[in-house]
N, C-alpha and C positions, 0 to 999 in steps of 0.2 A: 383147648384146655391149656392154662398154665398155672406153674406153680413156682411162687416168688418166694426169697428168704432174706428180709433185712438181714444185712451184714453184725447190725450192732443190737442186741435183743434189749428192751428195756428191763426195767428190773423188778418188774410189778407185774402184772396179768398175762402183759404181754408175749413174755420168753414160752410159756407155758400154754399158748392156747393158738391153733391152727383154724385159721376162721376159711371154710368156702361159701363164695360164693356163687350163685349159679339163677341164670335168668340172661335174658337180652343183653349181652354186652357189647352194643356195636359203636362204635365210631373210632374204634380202636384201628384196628389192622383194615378196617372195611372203609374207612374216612367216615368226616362228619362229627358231631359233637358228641362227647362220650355221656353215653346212658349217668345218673345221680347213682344207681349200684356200682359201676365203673368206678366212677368218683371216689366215692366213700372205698370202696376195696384199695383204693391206692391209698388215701390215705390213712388206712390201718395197716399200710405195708409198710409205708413212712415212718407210722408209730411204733412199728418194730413186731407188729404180729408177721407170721406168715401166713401167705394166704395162697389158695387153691380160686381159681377164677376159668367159668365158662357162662357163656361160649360168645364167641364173635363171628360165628360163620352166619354168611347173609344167608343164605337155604333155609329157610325155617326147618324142612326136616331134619336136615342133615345138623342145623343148630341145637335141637331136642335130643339128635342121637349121642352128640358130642356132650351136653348136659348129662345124660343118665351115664354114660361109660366114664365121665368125669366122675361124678358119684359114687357108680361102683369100682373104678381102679384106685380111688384117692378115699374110700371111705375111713379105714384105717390111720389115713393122716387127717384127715378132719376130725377136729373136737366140736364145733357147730357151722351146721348149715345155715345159711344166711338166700334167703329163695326172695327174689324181686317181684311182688304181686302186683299184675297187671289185667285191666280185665280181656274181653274177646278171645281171641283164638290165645293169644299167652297165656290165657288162664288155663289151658287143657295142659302146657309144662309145668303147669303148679301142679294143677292136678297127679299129673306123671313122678313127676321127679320128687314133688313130697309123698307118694306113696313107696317109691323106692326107696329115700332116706329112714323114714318111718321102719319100714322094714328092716334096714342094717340098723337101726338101732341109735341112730344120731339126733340128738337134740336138735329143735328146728326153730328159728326166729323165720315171719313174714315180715317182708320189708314191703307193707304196700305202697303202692303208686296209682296215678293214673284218676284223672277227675270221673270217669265214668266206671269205676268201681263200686258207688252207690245203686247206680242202675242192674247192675250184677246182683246184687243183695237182694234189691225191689226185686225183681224178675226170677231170679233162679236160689232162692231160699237156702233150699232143701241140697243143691247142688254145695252151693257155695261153705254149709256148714258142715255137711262132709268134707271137705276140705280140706278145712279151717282147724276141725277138730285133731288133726293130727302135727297142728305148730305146739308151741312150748310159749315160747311167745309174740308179740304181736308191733311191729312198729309202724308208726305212720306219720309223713311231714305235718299233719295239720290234724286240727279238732274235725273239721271233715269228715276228711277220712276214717277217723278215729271214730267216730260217731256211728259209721257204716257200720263198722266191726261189733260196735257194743252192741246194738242193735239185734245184733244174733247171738246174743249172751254169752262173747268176749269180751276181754277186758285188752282195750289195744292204749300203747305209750306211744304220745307223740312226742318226738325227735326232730326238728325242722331237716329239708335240706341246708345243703352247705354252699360256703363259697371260699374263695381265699379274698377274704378284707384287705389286703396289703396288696393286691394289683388290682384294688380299684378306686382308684383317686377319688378322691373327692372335691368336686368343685361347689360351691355354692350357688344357686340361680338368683338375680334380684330381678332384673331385667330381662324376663324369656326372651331370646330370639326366636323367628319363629320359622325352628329346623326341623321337625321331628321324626322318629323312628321308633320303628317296628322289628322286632326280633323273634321268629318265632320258624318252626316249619311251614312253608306254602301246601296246607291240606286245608278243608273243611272245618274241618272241627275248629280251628284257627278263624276264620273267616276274614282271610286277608284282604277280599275286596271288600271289606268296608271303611278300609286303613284308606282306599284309594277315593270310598264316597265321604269320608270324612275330607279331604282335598277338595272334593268340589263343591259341597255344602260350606268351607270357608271361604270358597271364591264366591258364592254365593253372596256372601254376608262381608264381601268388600275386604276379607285377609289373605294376605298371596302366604302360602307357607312351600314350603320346600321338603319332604319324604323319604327315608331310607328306608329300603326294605331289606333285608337280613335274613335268609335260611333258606335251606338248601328245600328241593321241589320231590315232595310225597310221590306224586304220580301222578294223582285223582283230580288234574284239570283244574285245581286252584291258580295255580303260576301263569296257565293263559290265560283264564274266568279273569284274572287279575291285571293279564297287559291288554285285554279288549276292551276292560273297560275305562281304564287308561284313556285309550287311544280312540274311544268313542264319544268319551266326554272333553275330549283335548287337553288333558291335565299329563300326558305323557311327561312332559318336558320340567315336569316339577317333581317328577317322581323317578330315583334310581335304583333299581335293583340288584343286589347283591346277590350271590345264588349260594349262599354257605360261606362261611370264613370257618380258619379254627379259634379255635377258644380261647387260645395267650393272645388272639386281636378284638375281642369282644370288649374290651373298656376303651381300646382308642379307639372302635365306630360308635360307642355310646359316648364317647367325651366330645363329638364332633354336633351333638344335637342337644336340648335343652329340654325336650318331652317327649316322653316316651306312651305309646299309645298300645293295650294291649285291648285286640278286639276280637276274640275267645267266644265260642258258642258255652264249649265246655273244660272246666279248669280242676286245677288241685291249688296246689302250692308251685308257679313256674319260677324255676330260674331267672329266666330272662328278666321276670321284672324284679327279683332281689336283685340282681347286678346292676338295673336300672339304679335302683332305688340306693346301692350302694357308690355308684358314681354321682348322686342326688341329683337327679333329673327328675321334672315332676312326671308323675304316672297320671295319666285319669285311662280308664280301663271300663271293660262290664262286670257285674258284679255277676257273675254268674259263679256256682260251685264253692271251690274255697277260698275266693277271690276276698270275701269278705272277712274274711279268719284273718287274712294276712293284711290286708289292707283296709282305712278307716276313712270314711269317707269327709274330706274335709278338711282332715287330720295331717294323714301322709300322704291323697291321691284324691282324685276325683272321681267318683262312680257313679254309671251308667250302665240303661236297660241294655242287653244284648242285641245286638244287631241296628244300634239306632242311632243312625251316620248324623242325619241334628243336633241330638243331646251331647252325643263324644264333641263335634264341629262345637258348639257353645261352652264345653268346659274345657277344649282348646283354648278359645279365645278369650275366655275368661282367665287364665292363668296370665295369657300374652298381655292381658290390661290390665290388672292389678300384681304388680313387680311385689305386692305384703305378700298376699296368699304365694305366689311362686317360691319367696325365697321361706316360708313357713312351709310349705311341702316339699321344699329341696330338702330341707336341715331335717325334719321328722322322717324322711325316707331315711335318709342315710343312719341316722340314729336307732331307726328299726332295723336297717337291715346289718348293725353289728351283732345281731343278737345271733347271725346266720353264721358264722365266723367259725372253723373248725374247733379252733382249740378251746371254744366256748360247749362245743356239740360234743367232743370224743368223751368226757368225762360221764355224760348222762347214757351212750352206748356204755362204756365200761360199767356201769352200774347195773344193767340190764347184763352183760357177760360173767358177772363175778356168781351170780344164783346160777346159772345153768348148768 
């Protein structure tokens, strides 16, 4: 649990409203890359609200316990609760701790997340709209998402995630070199070895490229699934892995490569490839989830069926040989991805704070 107080309050909404929020806050005190609720709460701290923030303990129990005693000892300085909706086991702290706020009497914003929150909906209906029924209102990065929500006859606003646009250069692509990288967590749901069959399908097809891989290891056997088959297909030597950086070095390992490859079973709205997209690196990715909300194919990225190491390997190589299309999806990434830019985003929260 903690709780922050800009020094200098602004002169508008902010002096006057104590925002908590409360959901998975890790990469804070625990390492690792800080949760988009992390994010966003700092910068409404910046902005001059104060804010009440839990929890960052890795224990999941003990991170729920620290969520509700956050809750009930700071309810009285909270003016809205602000809850990170995510589905699986994080969904039972929604569960919890908006039935606690509910009860003290605090206005509630969901902030959802998470590409498999649709499947939450589909499967658990009746679950999820008891819920749901106890927010005020309802946010989410993308029409995706958004569409989940409606669905169960909510009305949810979408709010993109953020980025800071000013530490991430922009370079132009005309001529891809052929570096590319992959930024993501090593689990499943990610499906990192296909970053790796992608390498050997372009060796296949007579192009040597070269592979960053980026993000720290889940647990669940993706990170080895991913050096055996490396090392079984002999492409080790083209491929380097990185096990986690922090976050003030994510534009200079994305400024060292020219494509960025996101190969996702299942998505939302990721960071990773707005920051791609915002150093203008081309994307081609799978269209899986929200992937298509944010991305157009053709347009800003290339897209492809999930899981299908061929088609990604051919829209590789297809950027690498025609230098038009490269530098037409370098320039349209980046010119999407200022839309992602904070001081673009806090104006459309505050609209959404001023009714509550």
């Amino acid at each position: 649990m903690s709780i922050q107080n800009f020094s200098v309050p602004r002169k508008d909404i902010a002096q006057n409203i104590c925002l908590g929020f409360v959901g998975s806050m890790l990469g804070g005190d625990s390492g690792g890359n800080l949760t988009m609720g992390h994010i966003i709460a700092d910068k409404f701290n910046q902005a001059g609200y104060p804010i009440v923030l839990a929890s960052s303990k890795n224990n999941k129990v003990i991170r729920l316990f620290d969520m509700l005693f956050t809750i009930l000892s700071r309810h009285r300085d909270i003016d809205i609760l602000i809850i990170q909706v995510y589905s699986g086991l994080s969904f039972i702290y929604v569960d919890i701790c908006s039935w606690l706020g509910k009860f003290l009497g605090l206005p509630m914003i969901f902030h959802v997340h998470g590409g498999n929150i649709p499947n939450l909906v589909e499967r658990k209906p009746c679950w999820a709209r008891q819920v749901f029924n106890r927010a005020d209102k309802f946010v989410a990065p993308s029409e995706y998402l958004a569409k989940s929500i409606n669905k169960l006859g909510f009305s949810c606003i979408t709010i993109p995630n953020i980025i800071e646009l000013s530490k991430y250069p922009y370079r132009s692509i005309g001529f891809a070199k052929p570096k590319l990288i992959w930024l993501r967590s090593f689990h499943s749901i990610y499906n990192p070895t296909l970053a790796v069959k992608v390498v050997i399908e372009l060796n296949k097809m007579g192009q040597k490229v070269l592979l960053t891989m980026v993000g720290p290891d889940k647990g669940d056997g993706s990170l080895d699934l991913t050096l055996e088959t490396a090392q079984e297909y002999g492409v080790s030597q083209q491929i380097s892995i990185i096990k986690g950086i922090p976050k003030s070095q994510v534009p200079y390992e994305l400024s060292k490569s020219d494509i960025f490859i996101n190969t996702t079973n299942i998505d939302n709205t990721p960071v990773s490839v707005i920051e791609a997209m915002a150093c203008g690196l081309c994307i081609v990715s799978t269209n899986v989830g929200g992937i298509p909300y944010l991305l157009e194919d053709g347009v800003d990225a290339l897209l492809v069926q999930p899981d299908d190491a061929v088609a990604m390997a051919k829209a590789v190589k297809k950027i690498l040989n025609e230098p038009d299309l490269a530098d037409k999806l370098s320039a349209n990434a980046r010119k999407k991805a200022e839309q992602f830019d904070w001081e673009n985003i806090l104006p459309r929260w505050e609209k959404i704070l001023k009714v509550l």
